[in-house]
C-alpha positions, 0 to 999 in steps of 0.5 A: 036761557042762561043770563049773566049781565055782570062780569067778574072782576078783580074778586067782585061782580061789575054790573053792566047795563050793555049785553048782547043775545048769543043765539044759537046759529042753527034755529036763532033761537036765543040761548044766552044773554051775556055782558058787553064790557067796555072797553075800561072794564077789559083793561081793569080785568087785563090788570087785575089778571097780571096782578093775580098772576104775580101770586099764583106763580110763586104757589107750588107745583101741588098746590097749583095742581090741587086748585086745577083738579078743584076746577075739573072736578067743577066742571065735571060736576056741570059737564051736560050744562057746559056741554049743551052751551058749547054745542048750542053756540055752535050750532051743532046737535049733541049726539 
């Protein structure tokens, strides 16, 4: 079962007392349990995100694209774990 009871924002962990069960819809059986960010936490992360904003769009074009490939090649690198937590939530078998 995947835990995560902080959340990542601004460039740091906020722990968070509050989470909630995501549980697979097909068996209920508990699959995750992940933080429930207050309302305060969702608008410092909304302002940090516009800050982070105003230095990715002056990156160029190729750096950008550098630092996404970066991203895919993480995700690829972990594709049967998201894959499995994608479908899970959604209650779908993985075939």
């Amino acid at each position: 079962m995947e835990l995560a009871r902080a959340a990542y924002v601004d460039g740091r962990w906020v722990d968070q007392a509050q989470h909630f069960e995501v549980r697979d819809p097909f068996d209920r059986a508990v699959i995750a349990e992940v933080t429930d960010s207050s309302d305060d936490l969702v608008d410092t992360a909304i302002d940090a995100s516009a800050r982070a904003f105003a230095t990715w769009r002056t990156r160029s074009g190729p750096e950008r694209g550098k630092l996404l490939g970066q991203l895919a090649q993480r995700m690829h690198e972990h594709e049967h774990r998201l894959a499995e937590l994608c479908t899970r939530e959604n209650g779908k078998p993985i075939s």
